[in-house]
N, C-alpha and C positions, 0 to 999 in steps of 0.2 A: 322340264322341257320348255322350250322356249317357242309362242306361235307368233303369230300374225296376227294384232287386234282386226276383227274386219268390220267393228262399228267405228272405228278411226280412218277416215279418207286418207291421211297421211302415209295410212302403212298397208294400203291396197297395193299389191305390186300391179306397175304399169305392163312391165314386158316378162323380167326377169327378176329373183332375188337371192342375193348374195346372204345367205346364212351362215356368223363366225359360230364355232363350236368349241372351239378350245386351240390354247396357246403353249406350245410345249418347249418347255428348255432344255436342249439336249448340255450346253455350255454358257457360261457368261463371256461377255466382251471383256470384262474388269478380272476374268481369270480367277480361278480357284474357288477361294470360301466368301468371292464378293458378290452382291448381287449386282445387277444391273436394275436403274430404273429404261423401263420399258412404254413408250408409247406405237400403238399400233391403231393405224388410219385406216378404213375402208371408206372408197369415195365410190357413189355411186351417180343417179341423176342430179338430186338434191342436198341434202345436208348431209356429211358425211359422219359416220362414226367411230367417237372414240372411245379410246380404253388405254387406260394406264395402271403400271402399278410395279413395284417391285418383283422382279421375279430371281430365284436359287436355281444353281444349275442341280436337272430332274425334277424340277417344280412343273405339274401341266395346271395350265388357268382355266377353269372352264368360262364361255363367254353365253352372253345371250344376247346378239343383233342383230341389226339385218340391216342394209339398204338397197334399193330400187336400182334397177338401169336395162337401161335398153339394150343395148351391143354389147359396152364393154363398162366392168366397174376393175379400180384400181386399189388394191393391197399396199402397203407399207408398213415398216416400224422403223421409230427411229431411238436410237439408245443412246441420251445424251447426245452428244452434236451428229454422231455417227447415223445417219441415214441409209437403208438398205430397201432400196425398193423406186419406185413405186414398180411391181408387177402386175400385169393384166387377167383381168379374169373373164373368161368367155361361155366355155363349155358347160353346161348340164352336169347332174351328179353331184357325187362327192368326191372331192380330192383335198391333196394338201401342195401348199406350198413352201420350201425351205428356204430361209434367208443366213447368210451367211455373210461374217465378214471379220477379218481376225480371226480372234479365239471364239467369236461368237456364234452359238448355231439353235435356230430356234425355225420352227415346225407351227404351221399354222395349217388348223383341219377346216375345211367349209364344204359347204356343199351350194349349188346352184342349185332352182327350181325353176322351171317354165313358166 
């Protein structure tokens, strides 16, 4: 499971935090038995993070990040030059977000905390 160091000032959330939990590929962009190399941004107040890595289509990535923000933090991935996103993240809970583009379809689960 993935926490929040809270002897690290850096990872005290300010307002709100973005927690990624996993990366799901339902299909690749490169079609059939290719993968896709996959980078996936969450930008929040400050340094945003990443994660990269080849992913199979039916492959789920499990993630463990987080970053900070006040109103609104921003989702992306981008596969090879192909950029899908940036989406907004606002509300509490958990949810997920679908990016699509082409053949491509991939599922990203988080959850916000107050």
């Amino acid at each position: 499971m993935c926490e929040l160091n809270k002897n690290d000032p850096d990872s005290v959330p300010q307002d709100k935090v973005l927690v990624l939990k996993s990366l799901v590929c339902k299909s690749t962009l490169a079609g059939e038995n290719n993968p896709d190399y996959v980078l996936l941004i969450a930008q929040g107040n400050n340094i945003p993070y990443n994660w990269s890595s080849n992913m199979w289509a039916g492959e789920t990535a499990p993630l463990c990040g987080s970053v900070n923000f006040d109103d609104i933090a921003f989702i992306e991935i981008d596969i090879g030059s192909t950029k899908i996103g940036p989406y907004d993240v606002r509300k509490n809970g958990e949810s997920l977000q679908r990016f699509q583009e082409g053949k491509a379809d991939y599922i990203l689960l988080y959850q916000v905390n107050p």
